[in-house]
N, C-alpha and C positions, 0 to 999 in steps of 0.2 A: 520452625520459626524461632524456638525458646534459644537455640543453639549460632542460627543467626546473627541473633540479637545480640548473644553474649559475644561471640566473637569482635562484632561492631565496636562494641563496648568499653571491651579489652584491648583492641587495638590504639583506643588513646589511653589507656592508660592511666591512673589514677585516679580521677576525680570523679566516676560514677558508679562507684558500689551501691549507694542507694536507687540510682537509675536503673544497675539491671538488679536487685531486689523488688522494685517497684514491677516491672515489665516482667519478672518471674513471677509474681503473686496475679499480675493480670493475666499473663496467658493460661497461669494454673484453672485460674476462676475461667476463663471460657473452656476450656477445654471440660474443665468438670461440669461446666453449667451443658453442653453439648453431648458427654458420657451421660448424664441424668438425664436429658430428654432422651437420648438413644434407647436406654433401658427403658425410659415406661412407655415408649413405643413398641417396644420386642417383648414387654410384658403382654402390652394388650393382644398383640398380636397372637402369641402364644395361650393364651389365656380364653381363646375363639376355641369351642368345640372341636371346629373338623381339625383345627390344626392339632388339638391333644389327641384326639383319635388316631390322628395319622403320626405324631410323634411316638404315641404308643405302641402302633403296630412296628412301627421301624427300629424302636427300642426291643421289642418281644423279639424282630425278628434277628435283630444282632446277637442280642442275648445267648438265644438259643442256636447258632451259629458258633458261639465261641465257646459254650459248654459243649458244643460237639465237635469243638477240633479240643479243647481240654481233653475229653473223655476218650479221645484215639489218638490222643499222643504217647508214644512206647515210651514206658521207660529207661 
C-alpha cells in the first residue's frame, strides 16, 4: 500500500512531501498497531500449556536430531 501511495504521489510531483510523510506515519501506525495485536494474540496462544508441551517436545525432538547428525559427521 505504503509504496502505492508513494508512487501516486510522486507522480505529480512537487507539492506533497508532507502528504506522503503524513500517509507514511499512518500506514506505519496501523501496521504496527496490527503487529501488536498479532503478537499478544500468538503470546496467548503460546502461553496455553498443551501448546508449550508440545512446543517443547518438538523443540527436544529437533534438538536431539541435530546433535546426532553434528556427532556423525566425519571430519
Amino acid at each position: 500500500m505504503f509504496l502505492g501511495v508513494q508512487a501516486l504521489v510522486h507522480s505529480g510531483r512537487g507539492r506533497s512531501r508532507a502528504l506522503l510523510v503524513l500517509v507514511h506515519v499512518l500506514l506505519t501506525s496501523v501496521w504496527l498497531g496490527g503487529y501488536v495485536l498479532l503478537l499478544s494474540r500468538a503470546r496467548a496462544f503460546f502461553e496455553k500449556p498443551a501448546v508449550r508441551r508440545g512446543m517443547d517436545r518438538v523443540t527436544g525432538v529437533v534438538l536431539i536430531g541435530f546433535g546426532l547428525k553434528v556427532a556423525t559427521i566425519r571430519p
